[in-house]
N, C-alpha and C positions, 0 to 999 in steps of 0.2 A: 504494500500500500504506500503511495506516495507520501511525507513526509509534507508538510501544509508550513514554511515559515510566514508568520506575521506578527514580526518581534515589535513591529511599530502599532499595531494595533490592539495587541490583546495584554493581559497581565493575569498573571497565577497571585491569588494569594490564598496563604495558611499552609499547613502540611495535607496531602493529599493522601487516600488509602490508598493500598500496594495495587489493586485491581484499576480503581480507576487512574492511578498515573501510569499503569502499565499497556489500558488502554486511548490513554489518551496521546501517550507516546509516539503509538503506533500513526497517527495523525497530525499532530501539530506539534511545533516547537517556539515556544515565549519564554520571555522571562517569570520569576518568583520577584515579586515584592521583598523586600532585603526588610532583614528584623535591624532593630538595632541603630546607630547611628546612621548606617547605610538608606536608611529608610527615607529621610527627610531628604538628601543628598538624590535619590533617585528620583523622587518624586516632581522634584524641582527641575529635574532634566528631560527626564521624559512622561511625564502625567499629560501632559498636552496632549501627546499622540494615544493615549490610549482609548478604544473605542468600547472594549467589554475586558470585565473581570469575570475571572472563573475564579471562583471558592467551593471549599467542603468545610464547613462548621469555622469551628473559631481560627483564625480574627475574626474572620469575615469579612465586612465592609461598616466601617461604620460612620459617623456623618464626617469624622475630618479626616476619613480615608475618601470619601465620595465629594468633599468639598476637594481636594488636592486634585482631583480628575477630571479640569472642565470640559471637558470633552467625552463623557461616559455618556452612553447609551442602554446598554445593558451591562446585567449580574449573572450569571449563570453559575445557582449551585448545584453542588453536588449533593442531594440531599432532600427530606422532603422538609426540615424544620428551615426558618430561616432566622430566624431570634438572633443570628447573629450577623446580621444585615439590618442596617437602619431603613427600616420602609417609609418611613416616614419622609427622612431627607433622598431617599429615593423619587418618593411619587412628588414633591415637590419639583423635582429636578425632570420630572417624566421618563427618567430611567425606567429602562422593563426590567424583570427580578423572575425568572424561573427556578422550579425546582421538579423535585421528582417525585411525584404522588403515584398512588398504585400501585407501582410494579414492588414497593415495601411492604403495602396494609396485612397481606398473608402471615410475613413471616412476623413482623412486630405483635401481631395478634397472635400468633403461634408462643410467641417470647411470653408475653402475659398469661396466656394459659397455663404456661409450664411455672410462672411465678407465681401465679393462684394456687397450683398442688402443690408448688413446694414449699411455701408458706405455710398454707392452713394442713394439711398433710404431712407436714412436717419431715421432708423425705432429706433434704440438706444434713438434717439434724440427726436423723437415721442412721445416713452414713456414717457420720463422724463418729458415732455411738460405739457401730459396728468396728470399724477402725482402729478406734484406740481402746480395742478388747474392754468393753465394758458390757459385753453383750452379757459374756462369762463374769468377770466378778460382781454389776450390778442388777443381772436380771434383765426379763422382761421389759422395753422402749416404751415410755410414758404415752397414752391415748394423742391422738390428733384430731382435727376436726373434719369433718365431711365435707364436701365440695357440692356434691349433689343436694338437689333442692332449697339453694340457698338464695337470698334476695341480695342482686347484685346492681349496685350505682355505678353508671358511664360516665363520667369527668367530660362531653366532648362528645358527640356521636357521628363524626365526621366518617372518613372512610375505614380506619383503624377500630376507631372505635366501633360502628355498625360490624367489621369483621370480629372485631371479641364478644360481643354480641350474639353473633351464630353462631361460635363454638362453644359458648357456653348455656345455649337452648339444647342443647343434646344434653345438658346436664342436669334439663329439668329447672332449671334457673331461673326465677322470676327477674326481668330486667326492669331497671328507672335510667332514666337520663337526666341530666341536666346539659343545656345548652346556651346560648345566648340566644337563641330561640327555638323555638318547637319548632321540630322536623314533623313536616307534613307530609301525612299517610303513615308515620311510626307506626307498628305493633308496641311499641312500648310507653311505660308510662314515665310522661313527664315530671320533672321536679322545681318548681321557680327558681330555686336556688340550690347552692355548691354545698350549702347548712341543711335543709329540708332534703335533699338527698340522702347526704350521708345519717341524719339521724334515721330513715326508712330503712336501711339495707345493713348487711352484716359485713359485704365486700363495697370496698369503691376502687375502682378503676381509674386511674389519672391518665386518659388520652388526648388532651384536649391540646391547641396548637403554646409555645414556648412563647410568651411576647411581652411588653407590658400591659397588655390590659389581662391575663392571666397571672402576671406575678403573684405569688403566695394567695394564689386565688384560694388552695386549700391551707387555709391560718390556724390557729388555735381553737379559734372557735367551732370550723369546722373541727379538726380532731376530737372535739370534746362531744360535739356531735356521735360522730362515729363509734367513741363508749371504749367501754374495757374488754366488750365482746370485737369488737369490728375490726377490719385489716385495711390497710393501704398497699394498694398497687401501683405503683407507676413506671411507665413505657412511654411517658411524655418529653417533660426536659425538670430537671432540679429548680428549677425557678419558681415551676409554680405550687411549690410546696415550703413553708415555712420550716425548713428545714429543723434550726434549733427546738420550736416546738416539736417537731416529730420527733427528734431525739428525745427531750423530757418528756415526752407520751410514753416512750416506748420502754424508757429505765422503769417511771414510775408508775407503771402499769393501765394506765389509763388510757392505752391502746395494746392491742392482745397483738398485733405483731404487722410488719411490713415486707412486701417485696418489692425490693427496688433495683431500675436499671438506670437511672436515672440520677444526678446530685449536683449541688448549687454549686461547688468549685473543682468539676472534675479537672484531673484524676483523682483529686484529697477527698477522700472519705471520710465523712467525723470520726475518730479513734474510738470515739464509744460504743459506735454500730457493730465496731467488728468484735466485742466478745459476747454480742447480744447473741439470745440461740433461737430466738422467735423474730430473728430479721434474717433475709436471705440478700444477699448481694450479689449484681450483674454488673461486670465494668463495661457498660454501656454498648450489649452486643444487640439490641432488638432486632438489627437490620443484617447481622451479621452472617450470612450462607456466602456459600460460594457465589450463586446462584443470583439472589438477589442482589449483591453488588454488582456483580458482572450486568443486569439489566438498569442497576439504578448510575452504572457508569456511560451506558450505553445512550441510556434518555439523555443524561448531557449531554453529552457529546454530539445528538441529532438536534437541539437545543441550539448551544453555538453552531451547527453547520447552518440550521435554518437562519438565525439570524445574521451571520455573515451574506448568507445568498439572498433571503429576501428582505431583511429587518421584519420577522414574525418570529416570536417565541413559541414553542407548542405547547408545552406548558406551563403558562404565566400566573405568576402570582401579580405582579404589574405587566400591563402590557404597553412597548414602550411607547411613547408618544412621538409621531414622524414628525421627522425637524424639516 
């Protein structure tokens, strides 16, 4: 495949995963935004010429990396969150902003399923049991909780979340949502609020999109909601959970336990979490198959060709505005 240079019009920023720089390799050659003092030094030289940024998660873009770029058009991430992209100083600017919906909602909803058994199920906790021979000197592994027939809250019923939703209707599951608005034609029932959710259900689901108007949308208050019976799940982004409270929920019993792939300063994990035995932890693989990368590398990649050839995104979270 022919090798695509247009060092003067496009920019890499953040670190890329191994799949999609291996397929984007095979395509185009740009620069990386330089960390560091290089940073400001670059931008000044060549920010003019660039026409589109490609990003996958943080830095990302944000409003005085998209102020440095008077000449930006479009963002193409790598990804379906973009919370680390300023949309704001984007749509201001008429910058278009794509990312990569769908070809993730399967396996992210696959990732939460399996954070819902091993949670309430207690299977994480099992092993370890098993392992450090306590099977033999302490007996029989303390009860868990059932999965089946339980009332479960959606955080978000977008495409992820409508997918955790039908795998967990085979579990006999009564489902709530909460959204910023009622999705019409639901089978499920609505909740006005992220509060009135979680005090109805045993499970809550955090799928909803990473941004500020979701910041610590689940607070204290909701936890307190949620009780000393209820579980938190999240497959969203660490933001919109009030992290330190979920931590003193989760010592002082006033929540029964968490699954999370998700946290407010990844990689750093609060050090608390990790001798908890009623938390399970994911260093943030929802999306993580072979499989799925390789499609949600692919979608960029047809992303930028579209917009190099026609100025159309395929799919735009902004769509840019023709100059």
């Amino acid at each position: 495949m022919v090798t695509v240079l247009r060092t003067r019009e496009l920019l890499r920023i953040g670190p890329f995963e191994p799949t999609f720089e291996r397929e984007l390799a095979e395509r185009y050659e740009f620069p990386t935004l330089p960390a560091g003092p290089e940073r400001a030094r670059f931008l000044t030289e060549h920010g003019a010429a660039i026409r589109v940024v490609v990003t996958s998660g943080g830095p990302g873009a944000d409003a005085e990396t998209i102020a440095a770029l008077p000449n930006l058009e479009a963002i193409v991430n790598n990804g379906a969150g973009v919370d680390a992209i300023d949309l704001d100083a984007a749509r201001r600017r008429g910058i278009g902003v794509s990312n990569t919906p769908d070809v993730l909602s399967d396996t992210v909803a696959d990732t939460a399923l399996g954070l819902i058994l091993m949670t309430l199920r207690r299977f994480g906790a099992a092993d370890r049991y098993v392992r450090a021979g306590r099977w033999v000197t302490d007996g029989p592994f303390g009860y868990a909780r059932d999965v089946s027939g339980l009332q479960v809250g959606i955080l978000g019923l977008g495409r992820i979340g409508s997918a955790i939703a039908t795998r967990l209707r085979g579990f006999d599951c009564a489902i709530a949502y909460h959204n910023r608005h009622r999705v019409d034609g639901s089978p499920y029932r609505y909740a006005e609020s992220a509060a009135e959710l979680a005090e109805s259900v045993d499970v809550l689901v955090v799928a909803t999109t990473g941004d500020a108007g979701t910041r610590h949308l689940v607070d204290r208050a909701v936890l307190q909601a949620l009780g000393p019976d209820g579980y938190l799940i999240n497959i969203a982004r660490g933001s919109v959970v009030d992290q330190d409270a979920l931590v003193e929920s989760l010592i002082d019993g006033s929540l029964a336990g968490a699954g999370l792939d998700v946290f407010a300063d990844e990689p750093h994990v609060p050090a608390e979490l990790l001798t908890l035995d009623n938390v399970v932890l994911f260093p943030h693989i929802g999306s993580a198959t072979a499989r799925t990368r390789r499609a949600m590398a692919l979608l960029t990649i047809r992303n930028l060709d579209s917009y190099l050839r026609s100025g159309e995104l395929l799919t735009p979270v902004l769509q840019p505005v023709r100059r």
